[in-house]
N, C-alpha and C positions, 0 to 999 in steps of 0.2 A: 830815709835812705838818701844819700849824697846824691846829686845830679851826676859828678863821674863814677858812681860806685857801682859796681855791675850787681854786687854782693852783700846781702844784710846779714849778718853774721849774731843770733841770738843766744846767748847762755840763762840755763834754767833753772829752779831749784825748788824743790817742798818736800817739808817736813811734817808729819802730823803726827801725833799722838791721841790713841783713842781710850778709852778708859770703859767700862761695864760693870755695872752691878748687877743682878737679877736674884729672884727669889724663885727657885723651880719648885713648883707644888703642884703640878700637874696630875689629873683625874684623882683626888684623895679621897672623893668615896667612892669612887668605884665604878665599873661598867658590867652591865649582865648582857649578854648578848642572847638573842634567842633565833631558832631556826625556822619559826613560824610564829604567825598568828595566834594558831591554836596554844601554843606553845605558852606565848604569851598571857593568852583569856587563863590557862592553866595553873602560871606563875611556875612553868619547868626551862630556866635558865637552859641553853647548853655549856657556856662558860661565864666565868668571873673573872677581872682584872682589876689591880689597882696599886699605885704605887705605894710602896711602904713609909719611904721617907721623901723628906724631902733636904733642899740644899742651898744654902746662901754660897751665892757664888761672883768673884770679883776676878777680871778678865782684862788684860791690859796690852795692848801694841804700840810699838814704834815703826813710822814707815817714812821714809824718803824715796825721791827721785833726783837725779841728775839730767841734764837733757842739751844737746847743742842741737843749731837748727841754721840751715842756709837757705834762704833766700835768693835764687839767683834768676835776676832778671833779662834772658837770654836776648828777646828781644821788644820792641815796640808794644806785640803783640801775647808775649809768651812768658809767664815766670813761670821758675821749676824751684820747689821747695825739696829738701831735704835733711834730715837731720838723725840723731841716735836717740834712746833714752835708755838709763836704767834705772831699776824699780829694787827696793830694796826692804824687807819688811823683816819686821825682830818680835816674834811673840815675847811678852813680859811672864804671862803664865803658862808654866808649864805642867801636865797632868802627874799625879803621884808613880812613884814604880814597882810594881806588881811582878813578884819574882818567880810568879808562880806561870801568870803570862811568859813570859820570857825563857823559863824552862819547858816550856811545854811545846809551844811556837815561837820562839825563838825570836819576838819582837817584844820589841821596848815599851811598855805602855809611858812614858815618860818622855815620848818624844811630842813636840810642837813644831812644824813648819818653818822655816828661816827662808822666807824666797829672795830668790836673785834673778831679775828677768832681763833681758837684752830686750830692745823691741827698736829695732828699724824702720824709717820712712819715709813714704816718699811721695810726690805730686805735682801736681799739674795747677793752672790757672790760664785760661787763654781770653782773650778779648776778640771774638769771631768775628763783630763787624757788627754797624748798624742797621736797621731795619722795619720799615715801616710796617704800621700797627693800626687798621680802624682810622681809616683818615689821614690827620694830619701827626700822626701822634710815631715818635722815631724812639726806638727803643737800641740798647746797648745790650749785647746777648756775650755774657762770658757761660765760659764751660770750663770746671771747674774738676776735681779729680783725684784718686789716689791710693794707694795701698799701702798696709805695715801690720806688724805686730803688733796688739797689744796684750800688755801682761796686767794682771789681776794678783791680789794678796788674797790670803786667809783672813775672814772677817774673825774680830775678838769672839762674837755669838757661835763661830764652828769651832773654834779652841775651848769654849764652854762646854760644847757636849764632848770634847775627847774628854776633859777634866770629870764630866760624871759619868763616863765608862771604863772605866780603869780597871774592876773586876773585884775591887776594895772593898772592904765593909764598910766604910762610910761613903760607897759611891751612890749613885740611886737604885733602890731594888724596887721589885714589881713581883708579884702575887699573882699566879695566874691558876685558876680551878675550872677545869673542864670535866662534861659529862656529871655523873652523881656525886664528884666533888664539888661542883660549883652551889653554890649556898642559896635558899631562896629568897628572894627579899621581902 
């Protein structure tokens, strides 16, 4: 910052791109749940679960920020920082559309998140003064400070499971047999 500049005046910028692959195979032989012990020594399941299928699945984001930022150093003693930012994210994948969802309840299984966030800020820096420490020893004591917004995106991994609950036949299904349908192992 200039010696006559009261003002440090910052401009911001990131872009990222994320990318996902994942194999979902979760629980593929199965789970038998029992009520007890006894139950157990018995081999009388109360229920069974297990996924049917599973799902290679590939998941993609784009995200930026813009952000301006002031610095302004009031006095001797005192800077005051403040600045904007915005956050801006773009799912690449979006989940299949199930028209059967959509007549029913009346929502889109086809939608992914698009965030737009604002987030405001603002703070403090102060140089209190110095002050002896343990002898001979002089310490410099700032206090330091501040409040704002921050905004957060949807991670590519939670756009993944809307992609495997769409309600589809090729979404992921699951098996579930309770009571004297559940199978014994």
């Amino acid at each position: 910052m200039p010696r006559e500049s009261r003002h440090a005046i910052t401009l911001g910028q990131e872009l990222r791109v994320q990318r996902s692959n994942s194999l979902n195979a979760q629980n593929p032989y199965g789970t038998f749940t029992f009520l007890s012990l006894d139950d157990l020594a018995a081999n009388r399941p109360a229920s069974y679960s297990r996924i049917l299928s599973s799902s290679d699945r590939s998941t993609s984001q784009v995200t930026g920020a813009l952000s301006i930022d002031d610095k302004f150093k009031a006095s001797r003693f005192l800077q005051l920082e403040y600045g904007l930012r915005i956050d801006l994210a773009h799912a690449g994948t979006r989940p299949a559309y199930n028209p059967v969802v959509d007549s029913l309840f009346a929502r889109r299984t086809d939608f992914a998140p698009h965030d737009v966030g604002l987030s405001p800020r603002v703070g403090f820096d102060a140089d209190v003064g110095r002050f002896a420490a343990r002898g001979a020893w002089w310490r410099d004591v700032h206090v330091s400070g501040g409040v704002g917004a921050f905004h957060g995106t949807v991670s590519p991994s939670r756009i993944a499971s809307l992609v495997d609950a769409t309600g589809l036949p090729d979404a992921a299904r699951q098996l579930t047999c309770a009571g004297d349908a559940a199978p014994v192992p």
